[in-house]
N, C-alpha and C positions, 0 to 999 in steps of 0.2 A: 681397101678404098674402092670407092664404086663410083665414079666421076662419068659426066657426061653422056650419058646414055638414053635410047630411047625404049622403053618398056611399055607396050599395049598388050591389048586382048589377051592377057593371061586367065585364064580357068581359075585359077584364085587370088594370091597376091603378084603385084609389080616389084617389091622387091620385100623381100621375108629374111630379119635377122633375129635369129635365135642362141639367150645367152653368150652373147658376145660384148667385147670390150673393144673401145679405142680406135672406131670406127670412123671415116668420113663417108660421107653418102652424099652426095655433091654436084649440081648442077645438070642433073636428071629429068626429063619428061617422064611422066608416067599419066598415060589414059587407056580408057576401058579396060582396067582389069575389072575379073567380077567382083571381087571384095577388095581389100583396101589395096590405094597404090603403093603407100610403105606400110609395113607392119613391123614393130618389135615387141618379142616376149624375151625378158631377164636380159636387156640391156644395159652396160653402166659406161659410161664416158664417151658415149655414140656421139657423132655431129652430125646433124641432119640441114645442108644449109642450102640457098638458093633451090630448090627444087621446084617445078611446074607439076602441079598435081591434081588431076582435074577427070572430071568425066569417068569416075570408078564408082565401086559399091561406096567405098569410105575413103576419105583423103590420105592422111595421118594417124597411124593411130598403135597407140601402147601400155604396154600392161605387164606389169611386176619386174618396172624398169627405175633405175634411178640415175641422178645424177647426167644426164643426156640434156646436149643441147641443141632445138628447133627453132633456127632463125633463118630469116631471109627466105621465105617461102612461099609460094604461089601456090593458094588450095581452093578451088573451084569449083564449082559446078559435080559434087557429088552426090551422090543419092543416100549418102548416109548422115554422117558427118562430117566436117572440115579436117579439126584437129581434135581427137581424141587422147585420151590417159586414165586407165583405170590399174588402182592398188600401187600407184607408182608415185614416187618420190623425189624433191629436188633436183625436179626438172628444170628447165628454161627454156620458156616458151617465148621468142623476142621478135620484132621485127617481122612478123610474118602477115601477107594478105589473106584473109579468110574470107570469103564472100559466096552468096547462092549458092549454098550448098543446102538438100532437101530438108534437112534437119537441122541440128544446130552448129554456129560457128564454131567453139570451144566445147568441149564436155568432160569433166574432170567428176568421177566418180569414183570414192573409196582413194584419193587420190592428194597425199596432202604436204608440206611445204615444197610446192613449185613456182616459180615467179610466171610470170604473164606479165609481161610489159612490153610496152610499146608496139604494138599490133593495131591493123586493119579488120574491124569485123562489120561486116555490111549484106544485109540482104538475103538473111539467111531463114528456113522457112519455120524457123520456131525461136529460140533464144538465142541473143548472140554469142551467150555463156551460160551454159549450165554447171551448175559445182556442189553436188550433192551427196548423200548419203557417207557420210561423214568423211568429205574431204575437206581437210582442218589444216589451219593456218599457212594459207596461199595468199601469197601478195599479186594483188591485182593491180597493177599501176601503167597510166599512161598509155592508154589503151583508146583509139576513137572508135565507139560502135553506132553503128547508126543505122534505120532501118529493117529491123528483123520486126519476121512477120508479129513476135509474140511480143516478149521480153528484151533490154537490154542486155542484163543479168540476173541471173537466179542463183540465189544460197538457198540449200533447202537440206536440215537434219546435218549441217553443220557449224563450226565454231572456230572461231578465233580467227577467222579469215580480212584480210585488209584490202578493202578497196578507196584506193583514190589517185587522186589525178586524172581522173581518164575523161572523158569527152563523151557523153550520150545522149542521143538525140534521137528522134521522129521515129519511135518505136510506135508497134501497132498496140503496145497496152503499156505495163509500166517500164520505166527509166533503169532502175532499181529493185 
């Protein structure tokens, strides 16, 4: 359990969990690391919850994890992206603020039944959601995104994916 802590200017991740089970990660600052503030590779039953994550290479972000839950989270002002997931599974993605971060709010690649519900995504400098190259059947529900520079959301070279309920507005191109 990794509770309450403040993690900057690290030379690469703010906090790095590899292959690990059953984890809390929990009411954490993390800024200017140079790459991401959290990172997990081959994660399963991780909580990743209230966290302040801001001002790094990348917010959030994970790959050939499943079953992990990111809620309650403050993701910022990164230079990469907000919240990421790649090759990873039956995540939960809930509750979390996602805003002005360089690139996109959400990016889910190769990346497929994870939920995405009920999130902030605002202001982010390309889509608010990216969900591509065959990340297949993620539910996207109840989500208000509004403001990115590009896109609301983007499916692209994927299938069976569920978007509704969410709220999208004043994109700099389309909604959808």
């Amino acid at each position: 359990t990794l509770l309450w802590n403040t993690v900057y200017d690290s030379d690469y991740y703010g906090i790095a969990v590899y292959d690990s089970r059953g984890n809390v990660i929990a009411d954490n600052e993390l800024f200017g690391n140079v790459w991401d503030g959290i990172f997990m590779s081959g994660g399963m039953y991780n909580i990743l919850a209230g966290n302040t994550v801001y001002d790094n290479g990348g917010g959030i972000y994970m790959r050939f994890s499943e079953e992990n839950r990111v809620e309650r989270n403050q993701v910022f002002d990164n230079s990469w992206i907000g919240i990421g997931a790649t090759m990873s599974v039956a995540n939960h993605f809930v509750q979390n603020v996602v805003g002005e971060n360089v690139s996109f709010g959400f990016r889910l690649r190769s990346a497929s039944g994870n939920w995405v519900d009920g999130n902030v995504v605002f202001l982010n400098g390309d889509h608010g959601m990216f969900v591509y190259d065959h990340s297949d059947g993620n539910e996207i529900v109840g989500n208000m995104i509004f403001q990115n520079a590009t896109n609301g959301i983007v499916i692209q070279d994927s299938e069976g994916n569920h978007v509704h309920h969410n709220e999208i507005f004043e994109q700099g191109e389309d909604g959808v």
